[in-house]
FIPAMI-139440 format. One record per atom (N, C-alpha, C): residue in one letter; z, x, y. Coordinates in steps of 0.2 Angstrom, whole numbers, plus 5000, padded with zeros to 4 digits. Layout:
% FIPAMI-139440
AZXY
...
***
This chain:
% FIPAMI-139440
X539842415244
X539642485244
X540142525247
X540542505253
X540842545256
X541542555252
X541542515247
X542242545243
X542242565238
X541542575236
X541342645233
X541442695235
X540942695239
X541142755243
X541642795245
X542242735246
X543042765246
X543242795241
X543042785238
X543342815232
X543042865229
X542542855229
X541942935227
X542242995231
X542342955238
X542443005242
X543343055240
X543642995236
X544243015234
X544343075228
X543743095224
X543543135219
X543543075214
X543543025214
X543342985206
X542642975205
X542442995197
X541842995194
X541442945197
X540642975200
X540142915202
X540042875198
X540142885190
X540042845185
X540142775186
X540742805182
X541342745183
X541442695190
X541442715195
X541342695202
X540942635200
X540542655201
X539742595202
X539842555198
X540042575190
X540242525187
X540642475188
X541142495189
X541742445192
X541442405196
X541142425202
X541142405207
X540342355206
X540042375200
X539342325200
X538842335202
X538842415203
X538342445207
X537842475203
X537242475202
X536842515199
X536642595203
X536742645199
X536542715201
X535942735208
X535342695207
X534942695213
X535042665217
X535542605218
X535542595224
X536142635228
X536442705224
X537042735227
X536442815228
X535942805225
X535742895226
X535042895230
X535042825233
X534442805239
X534542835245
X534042885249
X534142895252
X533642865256
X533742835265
X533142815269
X532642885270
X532042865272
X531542905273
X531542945281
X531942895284
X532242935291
X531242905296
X531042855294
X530442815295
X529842865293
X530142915289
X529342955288
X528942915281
X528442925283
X528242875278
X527842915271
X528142865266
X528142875259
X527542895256
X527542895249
X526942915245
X526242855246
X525842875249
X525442815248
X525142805240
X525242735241
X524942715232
X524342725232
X523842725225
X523442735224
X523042655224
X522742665230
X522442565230
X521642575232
X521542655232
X520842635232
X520642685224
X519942635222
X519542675214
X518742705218
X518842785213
X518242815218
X517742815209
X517142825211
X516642825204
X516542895204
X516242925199
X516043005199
X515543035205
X515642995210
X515243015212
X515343025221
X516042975220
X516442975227
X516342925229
X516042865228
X515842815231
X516242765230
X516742725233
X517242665233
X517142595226
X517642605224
X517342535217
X517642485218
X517642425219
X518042355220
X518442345212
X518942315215
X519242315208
X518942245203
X518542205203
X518242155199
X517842225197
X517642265198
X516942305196
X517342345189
X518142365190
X518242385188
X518742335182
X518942285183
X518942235178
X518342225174
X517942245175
X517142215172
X517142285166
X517242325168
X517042385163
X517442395158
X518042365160
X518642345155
X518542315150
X518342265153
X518142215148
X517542215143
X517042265147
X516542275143
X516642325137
X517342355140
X517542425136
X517942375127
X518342305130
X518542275125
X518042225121
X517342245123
X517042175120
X516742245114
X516842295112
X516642325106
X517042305102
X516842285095
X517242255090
X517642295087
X517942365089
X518342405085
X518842425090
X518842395098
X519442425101
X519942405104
X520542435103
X521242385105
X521442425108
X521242445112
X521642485119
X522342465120
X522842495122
X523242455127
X523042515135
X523442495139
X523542515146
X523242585146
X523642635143
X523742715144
X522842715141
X522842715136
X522042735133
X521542705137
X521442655140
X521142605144
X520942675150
X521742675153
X521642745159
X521242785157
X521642815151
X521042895148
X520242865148
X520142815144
X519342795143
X518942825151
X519542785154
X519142755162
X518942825166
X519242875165
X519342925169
X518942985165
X519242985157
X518843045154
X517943015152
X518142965150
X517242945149
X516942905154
X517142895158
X516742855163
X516742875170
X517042945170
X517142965177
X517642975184
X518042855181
X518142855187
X518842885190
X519042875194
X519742905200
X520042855202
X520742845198
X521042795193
X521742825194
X522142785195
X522942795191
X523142755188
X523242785182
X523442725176
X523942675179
X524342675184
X524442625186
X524242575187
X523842575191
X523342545194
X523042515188
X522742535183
X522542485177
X522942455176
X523442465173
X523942435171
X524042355174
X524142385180
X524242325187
X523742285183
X523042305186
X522342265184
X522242225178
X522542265172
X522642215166
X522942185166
X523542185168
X524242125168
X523842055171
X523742085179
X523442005180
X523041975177
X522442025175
X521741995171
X521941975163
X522641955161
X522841955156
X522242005149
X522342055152
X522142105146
X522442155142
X523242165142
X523642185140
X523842165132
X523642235127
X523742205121
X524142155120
X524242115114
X524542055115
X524542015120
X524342015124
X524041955129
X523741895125
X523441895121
X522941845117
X522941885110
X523641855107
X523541865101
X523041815096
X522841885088
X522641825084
X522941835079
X522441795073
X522941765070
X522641815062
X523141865039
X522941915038
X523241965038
X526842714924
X527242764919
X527242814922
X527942854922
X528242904923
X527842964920
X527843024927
X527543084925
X528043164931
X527843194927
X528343244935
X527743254939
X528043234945
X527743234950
X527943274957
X527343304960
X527643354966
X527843304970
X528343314972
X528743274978
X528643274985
X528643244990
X528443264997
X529243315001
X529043375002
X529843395005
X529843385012
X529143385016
X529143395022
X529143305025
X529343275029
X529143225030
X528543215036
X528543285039
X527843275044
X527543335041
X526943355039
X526443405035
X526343435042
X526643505040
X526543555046
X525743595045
X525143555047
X524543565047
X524243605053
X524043665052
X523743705058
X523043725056
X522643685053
X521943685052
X521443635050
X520943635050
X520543555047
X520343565042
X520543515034
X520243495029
X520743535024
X521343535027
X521743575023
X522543525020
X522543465023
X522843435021
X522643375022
X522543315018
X522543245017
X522943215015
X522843135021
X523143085017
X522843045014
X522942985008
X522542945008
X523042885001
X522842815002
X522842775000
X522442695000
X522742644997
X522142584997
X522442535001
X522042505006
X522242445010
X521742375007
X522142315008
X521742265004
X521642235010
X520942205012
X520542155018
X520442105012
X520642045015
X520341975014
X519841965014
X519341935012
X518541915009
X518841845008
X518541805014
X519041735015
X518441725011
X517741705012
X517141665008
X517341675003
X517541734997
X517741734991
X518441704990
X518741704992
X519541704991
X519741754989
X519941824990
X520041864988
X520041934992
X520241954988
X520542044991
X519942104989
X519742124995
X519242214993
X519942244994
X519842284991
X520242364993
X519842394995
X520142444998
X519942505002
X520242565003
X520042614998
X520342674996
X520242715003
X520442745006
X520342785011
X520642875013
X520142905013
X520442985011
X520443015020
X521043035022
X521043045030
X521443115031
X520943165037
X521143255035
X521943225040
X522143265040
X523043255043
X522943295050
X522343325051
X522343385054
X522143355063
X521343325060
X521043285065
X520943205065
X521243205061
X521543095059
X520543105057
X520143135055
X519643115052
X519443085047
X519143025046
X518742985040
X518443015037
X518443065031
X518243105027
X517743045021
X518142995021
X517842965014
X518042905013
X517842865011
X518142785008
X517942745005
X517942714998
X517742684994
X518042604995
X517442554994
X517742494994
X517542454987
X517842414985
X517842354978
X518242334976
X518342264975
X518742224973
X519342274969
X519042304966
X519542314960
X519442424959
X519842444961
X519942524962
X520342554955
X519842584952
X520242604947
X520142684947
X520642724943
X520642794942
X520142834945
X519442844939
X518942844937
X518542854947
X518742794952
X518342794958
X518642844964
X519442824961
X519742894965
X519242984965
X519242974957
X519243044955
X518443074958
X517843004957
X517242984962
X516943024970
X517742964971
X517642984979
X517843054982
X518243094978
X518543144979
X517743204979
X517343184973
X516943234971
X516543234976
X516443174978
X515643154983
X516143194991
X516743194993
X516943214998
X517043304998
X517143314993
X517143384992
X516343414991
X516143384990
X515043394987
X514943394997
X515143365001
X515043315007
X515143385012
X515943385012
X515943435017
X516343495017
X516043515010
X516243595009
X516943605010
X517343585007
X517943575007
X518243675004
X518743675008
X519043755006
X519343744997
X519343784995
X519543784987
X520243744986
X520643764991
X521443754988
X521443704995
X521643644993
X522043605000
X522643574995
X522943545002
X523543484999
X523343405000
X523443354995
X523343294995
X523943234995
X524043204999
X524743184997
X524643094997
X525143044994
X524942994989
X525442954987
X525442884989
X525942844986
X526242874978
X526342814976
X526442804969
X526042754965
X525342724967
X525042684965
X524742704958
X524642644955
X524342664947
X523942714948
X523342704952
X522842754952
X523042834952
X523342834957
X523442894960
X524242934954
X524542914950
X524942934948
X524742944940
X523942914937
X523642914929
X523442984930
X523643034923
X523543084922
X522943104924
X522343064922
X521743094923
X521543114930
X522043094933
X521843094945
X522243154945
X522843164942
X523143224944
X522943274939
X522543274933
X522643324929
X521543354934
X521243324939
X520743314942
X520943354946
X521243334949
X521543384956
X521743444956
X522143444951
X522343494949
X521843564946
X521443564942
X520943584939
X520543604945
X520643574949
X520143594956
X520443614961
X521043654961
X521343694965
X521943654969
X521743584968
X522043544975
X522843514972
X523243524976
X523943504977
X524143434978
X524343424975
X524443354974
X525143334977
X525443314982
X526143274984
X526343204983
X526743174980
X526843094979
X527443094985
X527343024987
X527943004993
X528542984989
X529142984992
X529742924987
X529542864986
X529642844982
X529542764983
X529942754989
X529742694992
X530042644998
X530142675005
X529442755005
X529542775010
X528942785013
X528642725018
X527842735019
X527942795023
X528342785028
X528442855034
X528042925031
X528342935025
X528143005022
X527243005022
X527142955025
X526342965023
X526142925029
X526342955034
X526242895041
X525642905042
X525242955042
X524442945045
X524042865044
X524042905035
X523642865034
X523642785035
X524642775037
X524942705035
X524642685045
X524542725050
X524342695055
X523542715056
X523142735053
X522442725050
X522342655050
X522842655043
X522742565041
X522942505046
X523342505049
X523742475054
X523242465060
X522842525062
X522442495065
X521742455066
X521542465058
X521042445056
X521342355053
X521942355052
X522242305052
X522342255059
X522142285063
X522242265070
X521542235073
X521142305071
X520442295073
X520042275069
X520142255064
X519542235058
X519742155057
X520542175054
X520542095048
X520742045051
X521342035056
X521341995062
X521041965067
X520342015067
X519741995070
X519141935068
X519041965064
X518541965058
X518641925051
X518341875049
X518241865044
X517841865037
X517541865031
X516841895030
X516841845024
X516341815023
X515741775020
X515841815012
X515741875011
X515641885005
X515841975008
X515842014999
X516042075002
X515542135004
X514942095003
X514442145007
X514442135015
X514642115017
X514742115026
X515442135026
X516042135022
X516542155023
X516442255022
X516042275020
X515942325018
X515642375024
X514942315023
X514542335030
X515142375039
X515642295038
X516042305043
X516542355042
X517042395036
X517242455038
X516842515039
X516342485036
X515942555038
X515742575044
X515642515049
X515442515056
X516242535058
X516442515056
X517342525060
X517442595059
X517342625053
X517442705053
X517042745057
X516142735057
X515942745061
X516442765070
X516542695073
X516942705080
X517542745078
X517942735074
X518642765072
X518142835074
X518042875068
X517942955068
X517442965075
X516842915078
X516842985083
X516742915092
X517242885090
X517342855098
X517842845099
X518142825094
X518942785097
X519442855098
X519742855107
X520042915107
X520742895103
X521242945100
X521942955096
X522142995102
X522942965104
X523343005107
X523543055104
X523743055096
X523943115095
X523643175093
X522843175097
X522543215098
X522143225102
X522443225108
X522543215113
X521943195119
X522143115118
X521543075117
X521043065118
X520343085113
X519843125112
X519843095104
X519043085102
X518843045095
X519043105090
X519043135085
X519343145079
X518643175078
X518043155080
X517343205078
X517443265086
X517643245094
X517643305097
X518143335096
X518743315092
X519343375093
X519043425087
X518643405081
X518543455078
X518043505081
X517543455086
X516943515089
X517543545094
X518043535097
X518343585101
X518743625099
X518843645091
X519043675087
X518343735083
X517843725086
X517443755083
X517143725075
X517243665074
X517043625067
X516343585071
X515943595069
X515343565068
X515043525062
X515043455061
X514843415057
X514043425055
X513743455059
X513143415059
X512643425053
X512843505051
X512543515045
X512343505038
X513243435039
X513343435032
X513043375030
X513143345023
X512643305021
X513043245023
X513643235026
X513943185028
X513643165034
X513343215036
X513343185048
X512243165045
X512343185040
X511343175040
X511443105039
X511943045035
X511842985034
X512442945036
X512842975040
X513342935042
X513142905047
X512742915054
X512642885060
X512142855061
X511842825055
X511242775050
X511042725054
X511742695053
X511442595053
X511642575059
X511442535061
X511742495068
X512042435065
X512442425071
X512842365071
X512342315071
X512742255068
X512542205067
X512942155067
X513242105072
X514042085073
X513442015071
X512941995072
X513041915071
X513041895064
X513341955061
X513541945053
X514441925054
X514441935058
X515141925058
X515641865060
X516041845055
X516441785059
X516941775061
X517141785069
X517841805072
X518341745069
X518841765069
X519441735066
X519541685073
X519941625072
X519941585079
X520841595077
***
């Protein structure tokens, strides 16, 4: 250190210095505290009510928070959960700590799953400033291990509030279900005359009858390039998560409990699981925080119906 210093002291760049010499930058820009004492870390948890938490109490609620079949927190969310819905007085460090030891840190326990002209995507992020004015939507395949076989799972998702507006599942998704589910979502939640919709290139979605449908109805239709899921990232991290929390979890007997269980999963998706890019808060209160109110529509009278039922379910080992 002191022949760094020589030479610093000589006008030669700190850069350079330290490197030569082997030095990393913080141990050159450390200053002593002169024995005044430092930031004290956050090592006590208080409950909403000011009263001291042990950290096993707060392991425990973590854990309870992962024993729901839909949630794959890592660290930072975990924090938010713990702070914005449970009250407590927390720094997400201190989770984080807490998870590492208690190996709760995701990944900690892994498991084991014809040409027509078409409006083109220009923007690669939809610059959306309202709700129900832009969509994504595409199909993802879940395993149906008892059958051997693949459900699809068409899914229509607003871009605005990451909201589950709609999803149809069956083996076999043909034109005719898209143009279906469109109707029953637009009949559902009063949808504005004109929006945009945007869309792989999959057969369904590119037969004249789905676009000459769309079109006829106000709505804008955008196809992505081929071999660019990005241009359509919502819905492609929608899927991804339900890919995380659904089919790697879970396995299903036949496709009536595979059904059952998107639907329970959409259920938490739209109004418990917080989304960071909204700032993390479920996809049903950022639109009450917007002023959108679900509750009148004929969507909210039969969405929040059925209760869970897990001992239908078969975890994946």
């Amino acid at each position: 250190m002191e022949v760094a210093i020589e030479f610093i002291s000589q006008g030669f760049p700190i850069r350079n210095v330290l490197s030569h010499c082997g030095l990393s930058k913080s141990s050159f820009y450390y200053k002593p505290s002169d024995g005044k004492a430092g930031r004290k870390p956050y090592a006590t948890i208080y409950d909403s009510k000011g009263r001291e938490v042990t950290e096993s109490a707060i392991v425990g609620r973590i854990k309870l928070l992962f024993a729901k079949p839909f949630v794959d927190y890592g660290a930072y969310k975990t924090f938010r959960h713990l702070v914005d819905k449970e009250k407590y007085r927390i720094s997400k460090h201190y989770v984080y700590k807490l998870m590492k030891i208690n190996n709760l840190l995701r990944g900690s326990n892994p498991i084991s799953s014809k040409k027509s002209n078409r409006n083109r995507v220009k923007d690669l992020i939809p610059k959306v400033e309202t709700e129900f004015s832009f969509f994504e939507f595409d199909i993802k395949y879940v395993w149906v291990s008892g059958q051997r076989k693949s459900m699809q799972v068409l899914t229509i998702l607003d871009i605005f509030s990451r909201f589950n507006i709609g999803h149809y599942m069956a083996y076999n998704i043909k034109k005719e279900d898209v143009i279906k589910l469109f109707e029953k979502v637009i009949a559902e939640f009063g949808l504005p005359k004109n929006f945009i919709v945007r869309n792989d290139n999959g057969s369904q979605f590119i037969a004249s009858v789905v676009q000459d449908f769309l079109k006829n109805n106000g709505i804008t239709q955008e196809f992505t390039k081929p071999g660019t899921p990005q241009q359509n990232a919502h819905i492609e991290s929608y899927h991804s998560i339900m890919e995380r929390t659904v089919c790697q979890r879970f396995e299903f007997e036949n496709i009536k409990i595979a059904k059952r269980t998107i639907d329970e999963f959409r259920e938490f998706y739209n109004f418990e699981r917080i989304h960071g890019g909204i700032g993390f808060i479920s996809p049903y209160e950022y639109l009450l925080q917007k002023g959108v109110d679900l509750k009148s529509t004929p969507f909210m009278k039969s969405a929040r119906g059925g209760k869970s039922n897990l001992v239908n379910y078969k975890k994946v080992s």
